[in-house]
N, CA, C and O atoms as CSV, one atom per row, in Angstrom:
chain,resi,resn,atom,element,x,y,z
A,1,UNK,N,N,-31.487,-2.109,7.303
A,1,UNK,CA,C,-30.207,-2.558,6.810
A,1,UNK,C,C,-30.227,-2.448,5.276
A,1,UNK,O,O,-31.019,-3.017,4.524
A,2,UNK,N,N,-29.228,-1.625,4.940
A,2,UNK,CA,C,-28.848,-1.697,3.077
A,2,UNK,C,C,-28.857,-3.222,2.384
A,2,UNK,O,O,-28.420,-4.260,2.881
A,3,UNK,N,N,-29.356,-3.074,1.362
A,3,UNK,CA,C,-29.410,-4.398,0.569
A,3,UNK,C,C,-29.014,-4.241,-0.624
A,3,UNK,O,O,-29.568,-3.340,-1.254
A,4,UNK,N,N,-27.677,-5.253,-1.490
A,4,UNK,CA,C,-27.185,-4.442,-2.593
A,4,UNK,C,C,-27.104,-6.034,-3.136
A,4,UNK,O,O,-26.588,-7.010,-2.592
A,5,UNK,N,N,-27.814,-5.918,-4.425
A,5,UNK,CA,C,-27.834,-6.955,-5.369
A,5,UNK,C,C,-26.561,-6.723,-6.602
A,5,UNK,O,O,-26.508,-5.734,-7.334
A,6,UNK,N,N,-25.509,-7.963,-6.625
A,6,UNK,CA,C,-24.435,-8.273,-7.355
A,6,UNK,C,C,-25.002,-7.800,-9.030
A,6,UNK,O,O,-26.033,-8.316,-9.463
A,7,UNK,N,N,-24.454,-7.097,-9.617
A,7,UNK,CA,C,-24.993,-6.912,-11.335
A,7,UNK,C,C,-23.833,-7.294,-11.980
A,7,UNK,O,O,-23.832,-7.081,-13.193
A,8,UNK,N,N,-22.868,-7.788,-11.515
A,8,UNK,CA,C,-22.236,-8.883,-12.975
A,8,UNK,C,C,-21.300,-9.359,-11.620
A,8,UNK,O,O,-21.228,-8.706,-10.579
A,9,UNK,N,N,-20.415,-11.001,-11.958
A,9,UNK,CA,C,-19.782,-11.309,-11.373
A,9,UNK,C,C,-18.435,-10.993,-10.803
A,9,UNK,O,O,-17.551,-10.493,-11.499
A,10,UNK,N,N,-18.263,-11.309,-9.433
A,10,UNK,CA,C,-17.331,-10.650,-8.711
A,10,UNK,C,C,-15.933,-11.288,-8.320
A,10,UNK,O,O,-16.240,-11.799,-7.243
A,11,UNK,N,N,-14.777,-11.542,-8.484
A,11,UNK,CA,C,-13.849,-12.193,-8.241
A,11,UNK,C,C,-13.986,-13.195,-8.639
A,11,UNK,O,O,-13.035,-13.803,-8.147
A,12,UNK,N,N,-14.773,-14.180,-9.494
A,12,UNK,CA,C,-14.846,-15.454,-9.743
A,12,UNK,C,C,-15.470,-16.441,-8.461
A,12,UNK,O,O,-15.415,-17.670,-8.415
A,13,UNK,N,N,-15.833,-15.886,-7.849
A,13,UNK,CA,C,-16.403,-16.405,-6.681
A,13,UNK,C,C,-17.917,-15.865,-6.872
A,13,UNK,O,O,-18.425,-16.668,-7.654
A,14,UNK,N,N,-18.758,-15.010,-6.573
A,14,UNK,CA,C,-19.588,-14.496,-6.719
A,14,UNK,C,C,-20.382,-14.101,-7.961
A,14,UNK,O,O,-20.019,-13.216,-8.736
A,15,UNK,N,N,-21.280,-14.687,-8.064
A,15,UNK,CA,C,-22.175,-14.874,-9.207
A,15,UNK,C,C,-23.117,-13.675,-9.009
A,15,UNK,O,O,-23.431,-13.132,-7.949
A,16,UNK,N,N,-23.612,-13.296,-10.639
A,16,UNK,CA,C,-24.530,-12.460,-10.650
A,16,UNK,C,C,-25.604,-12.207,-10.035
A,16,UNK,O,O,-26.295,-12.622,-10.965
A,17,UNK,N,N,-26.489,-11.834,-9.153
A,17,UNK,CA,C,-27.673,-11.662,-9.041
A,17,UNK,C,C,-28.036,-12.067,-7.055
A,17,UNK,O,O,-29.009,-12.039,-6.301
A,18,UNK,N,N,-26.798,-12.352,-6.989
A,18,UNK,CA,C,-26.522,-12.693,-5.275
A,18,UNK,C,C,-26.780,-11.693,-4.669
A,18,UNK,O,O,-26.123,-10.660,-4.801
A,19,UNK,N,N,-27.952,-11.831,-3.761
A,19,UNK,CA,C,-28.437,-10.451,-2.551
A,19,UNK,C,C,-27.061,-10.611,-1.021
A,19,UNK,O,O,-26.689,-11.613,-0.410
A,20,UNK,N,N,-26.629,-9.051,-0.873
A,20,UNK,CA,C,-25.950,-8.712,0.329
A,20,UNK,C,C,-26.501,-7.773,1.567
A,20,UNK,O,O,-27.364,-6.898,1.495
A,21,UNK,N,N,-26.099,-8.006,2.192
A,21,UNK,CA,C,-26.240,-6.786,2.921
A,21,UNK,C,C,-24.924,-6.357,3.419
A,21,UNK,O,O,-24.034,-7.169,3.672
A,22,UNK,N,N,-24.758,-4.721,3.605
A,22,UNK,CA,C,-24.243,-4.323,4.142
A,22,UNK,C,C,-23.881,-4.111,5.943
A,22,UNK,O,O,-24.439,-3.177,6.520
A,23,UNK,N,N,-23.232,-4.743,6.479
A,23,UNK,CA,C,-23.197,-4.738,7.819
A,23,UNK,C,C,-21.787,-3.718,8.341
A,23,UNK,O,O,-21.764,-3.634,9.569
A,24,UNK,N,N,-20.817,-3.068,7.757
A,24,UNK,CA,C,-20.226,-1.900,8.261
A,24,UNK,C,C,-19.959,-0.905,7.010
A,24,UNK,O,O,-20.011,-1.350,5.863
A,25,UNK,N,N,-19.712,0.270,7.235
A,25,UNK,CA,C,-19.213,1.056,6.190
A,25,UNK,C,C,-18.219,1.878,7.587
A,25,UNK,O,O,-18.519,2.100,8.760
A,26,UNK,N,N,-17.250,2.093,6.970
A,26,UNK,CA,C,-16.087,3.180,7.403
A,26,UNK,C,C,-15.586,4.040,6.565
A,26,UNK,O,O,-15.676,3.830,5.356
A,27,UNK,N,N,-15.004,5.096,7.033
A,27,UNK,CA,C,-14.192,6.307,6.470
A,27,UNK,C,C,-13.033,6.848,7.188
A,27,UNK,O,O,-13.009,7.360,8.308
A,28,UNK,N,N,-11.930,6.619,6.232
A,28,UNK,CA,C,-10.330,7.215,7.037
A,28,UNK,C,C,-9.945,8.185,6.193
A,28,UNK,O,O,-9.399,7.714,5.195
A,29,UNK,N,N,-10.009,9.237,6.202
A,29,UNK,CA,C,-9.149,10.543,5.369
A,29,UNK,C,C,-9.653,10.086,3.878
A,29,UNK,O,O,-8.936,9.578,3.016
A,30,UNK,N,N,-11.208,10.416,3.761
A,30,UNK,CA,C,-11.760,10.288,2.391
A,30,UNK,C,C,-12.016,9.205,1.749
A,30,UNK,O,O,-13.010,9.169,1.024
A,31,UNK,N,N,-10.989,7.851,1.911
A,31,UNK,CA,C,-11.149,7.053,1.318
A,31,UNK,C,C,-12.531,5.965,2.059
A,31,UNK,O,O,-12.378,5.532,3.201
A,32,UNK,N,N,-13.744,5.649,1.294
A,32,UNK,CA,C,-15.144,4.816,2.192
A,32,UNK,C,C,-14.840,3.117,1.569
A,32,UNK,O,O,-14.642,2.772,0.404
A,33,UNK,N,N,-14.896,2.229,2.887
A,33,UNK,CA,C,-15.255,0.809,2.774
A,33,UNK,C,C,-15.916,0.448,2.925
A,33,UNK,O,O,-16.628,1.419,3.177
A,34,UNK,N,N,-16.654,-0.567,3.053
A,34,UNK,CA,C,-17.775,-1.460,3.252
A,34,UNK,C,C,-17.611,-2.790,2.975
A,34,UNK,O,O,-16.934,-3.348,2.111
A,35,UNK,N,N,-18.580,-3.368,4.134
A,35,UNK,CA,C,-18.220,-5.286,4.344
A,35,UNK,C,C,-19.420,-5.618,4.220
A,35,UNK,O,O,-20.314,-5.295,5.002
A,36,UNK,N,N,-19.595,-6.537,2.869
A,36,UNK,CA,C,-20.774,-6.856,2.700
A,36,UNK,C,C,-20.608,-8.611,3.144
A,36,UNK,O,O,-19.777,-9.520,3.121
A,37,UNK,N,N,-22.290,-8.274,3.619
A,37,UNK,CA,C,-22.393,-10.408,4.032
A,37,UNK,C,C,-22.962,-10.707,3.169
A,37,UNK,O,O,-23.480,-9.823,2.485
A,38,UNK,N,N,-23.117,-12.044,2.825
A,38,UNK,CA,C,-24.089,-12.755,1.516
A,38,UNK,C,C,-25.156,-12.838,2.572
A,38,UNK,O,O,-24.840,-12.845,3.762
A,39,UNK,N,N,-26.863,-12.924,2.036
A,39,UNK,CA,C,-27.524,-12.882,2.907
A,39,UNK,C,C,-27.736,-14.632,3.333
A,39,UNK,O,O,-28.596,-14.890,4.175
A,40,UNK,N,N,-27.096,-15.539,2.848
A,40,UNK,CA,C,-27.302,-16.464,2.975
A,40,UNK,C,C,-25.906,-17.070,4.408
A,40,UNK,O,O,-25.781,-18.102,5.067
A,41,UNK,N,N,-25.168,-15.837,4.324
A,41,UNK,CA,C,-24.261,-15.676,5.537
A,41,UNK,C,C,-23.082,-17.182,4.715
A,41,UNK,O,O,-22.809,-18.154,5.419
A,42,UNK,N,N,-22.754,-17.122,3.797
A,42,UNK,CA,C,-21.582,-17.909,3.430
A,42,UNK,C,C,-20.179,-17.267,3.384
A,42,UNK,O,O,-19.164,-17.958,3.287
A,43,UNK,N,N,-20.159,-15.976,3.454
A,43,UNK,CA,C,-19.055,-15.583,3.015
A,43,UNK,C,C,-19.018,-13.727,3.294
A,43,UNK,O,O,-20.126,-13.298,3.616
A,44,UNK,N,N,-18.480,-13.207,3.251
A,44,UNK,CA,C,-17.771,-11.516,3.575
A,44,UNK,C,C,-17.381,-10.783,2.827
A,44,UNK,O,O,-17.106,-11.711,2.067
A,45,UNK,N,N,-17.170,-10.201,2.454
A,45,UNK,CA,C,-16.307,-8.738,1.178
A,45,UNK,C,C,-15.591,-7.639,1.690
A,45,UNK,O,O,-16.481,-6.790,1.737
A,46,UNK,N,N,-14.941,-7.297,1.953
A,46,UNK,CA,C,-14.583,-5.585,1.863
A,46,UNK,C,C,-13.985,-5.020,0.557
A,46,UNK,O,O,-13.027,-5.425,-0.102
A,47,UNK,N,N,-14.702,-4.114,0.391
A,47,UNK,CA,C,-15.037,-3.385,-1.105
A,47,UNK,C,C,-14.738,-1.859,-0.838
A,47,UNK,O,O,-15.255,-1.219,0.077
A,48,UNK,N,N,-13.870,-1.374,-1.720
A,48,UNK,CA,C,-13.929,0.309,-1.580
A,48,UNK,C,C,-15.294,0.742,-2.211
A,48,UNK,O,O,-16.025,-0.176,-2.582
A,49,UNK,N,N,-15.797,2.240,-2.405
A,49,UNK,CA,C,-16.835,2.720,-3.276
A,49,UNK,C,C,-16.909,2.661,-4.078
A,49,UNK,O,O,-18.022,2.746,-4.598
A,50,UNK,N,N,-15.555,2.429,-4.954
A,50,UNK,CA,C,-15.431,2.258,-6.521
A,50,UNK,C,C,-15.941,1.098,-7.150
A,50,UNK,O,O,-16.377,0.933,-8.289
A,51,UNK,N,N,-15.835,0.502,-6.410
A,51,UNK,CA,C,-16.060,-1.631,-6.454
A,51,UNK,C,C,-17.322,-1.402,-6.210
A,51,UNK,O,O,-18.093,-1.567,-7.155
A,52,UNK,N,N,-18.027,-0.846,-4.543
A,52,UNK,CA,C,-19.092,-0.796,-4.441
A,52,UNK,C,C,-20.458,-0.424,-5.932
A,52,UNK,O,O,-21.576,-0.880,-6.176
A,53,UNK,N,N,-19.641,0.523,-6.542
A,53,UNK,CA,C,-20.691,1.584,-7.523
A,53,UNK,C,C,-20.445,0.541,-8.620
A,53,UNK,O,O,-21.406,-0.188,-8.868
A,54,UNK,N,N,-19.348,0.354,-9.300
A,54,UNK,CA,C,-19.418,-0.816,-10.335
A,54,UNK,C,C,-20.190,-2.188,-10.055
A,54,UNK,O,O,-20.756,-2.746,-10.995
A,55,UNK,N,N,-20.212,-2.684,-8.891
A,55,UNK,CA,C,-20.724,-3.989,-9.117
A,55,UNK,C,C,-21.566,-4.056,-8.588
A,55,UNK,O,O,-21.816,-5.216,-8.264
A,56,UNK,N,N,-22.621,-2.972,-8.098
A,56,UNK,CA,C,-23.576,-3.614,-7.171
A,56,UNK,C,C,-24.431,-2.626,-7.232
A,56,UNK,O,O,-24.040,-1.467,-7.369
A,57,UNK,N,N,-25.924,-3.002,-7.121
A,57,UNK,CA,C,-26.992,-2.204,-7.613
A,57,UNK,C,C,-27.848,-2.088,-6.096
A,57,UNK,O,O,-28.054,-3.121,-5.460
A,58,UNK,N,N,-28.205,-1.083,-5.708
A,58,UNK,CA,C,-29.185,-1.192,-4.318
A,58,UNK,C,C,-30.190,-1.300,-4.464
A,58,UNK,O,O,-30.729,-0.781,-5.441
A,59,UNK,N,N,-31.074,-2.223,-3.305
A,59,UNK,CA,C,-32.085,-2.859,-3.216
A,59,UNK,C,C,-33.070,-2.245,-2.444
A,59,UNK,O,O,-32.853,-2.005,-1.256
A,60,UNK,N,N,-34.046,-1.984,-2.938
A,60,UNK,CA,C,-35.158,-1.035,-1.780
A,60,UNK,C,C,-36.470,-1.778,-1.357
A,60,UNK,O,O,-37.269,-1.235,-0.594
């Protein structure tokens, strides 16, 4: 499972440095989403790629 660590804060809700995982990614006519969980399972996201690449750094 993908793991993507927050690199600056997100909606005012989400603080820097918060580990996710990714649990779906989809694609409709080019445009890619993804629903990230907090790994602490408090809360959900859906994020386009653009959001994805700005705010979030992957975890290996």
């Amino acid at each position: 499972m993908k793991r993507y660590k927050l690199i600056k804060d997100f909606r005012y809700i989400y603080k820097r440095g918060m580990i996710f995982y990714v649990i779906a990614e989809s694609e409709f006519i080019g445009v890619k989403e993804f629903v990230l969980q907090t790994i602490n399972l408090d809360g959900k996201i859906i994020l386009s790629e653009k959001e994805l690449k700005d705010y979030f750094r992957q975890l290996y």
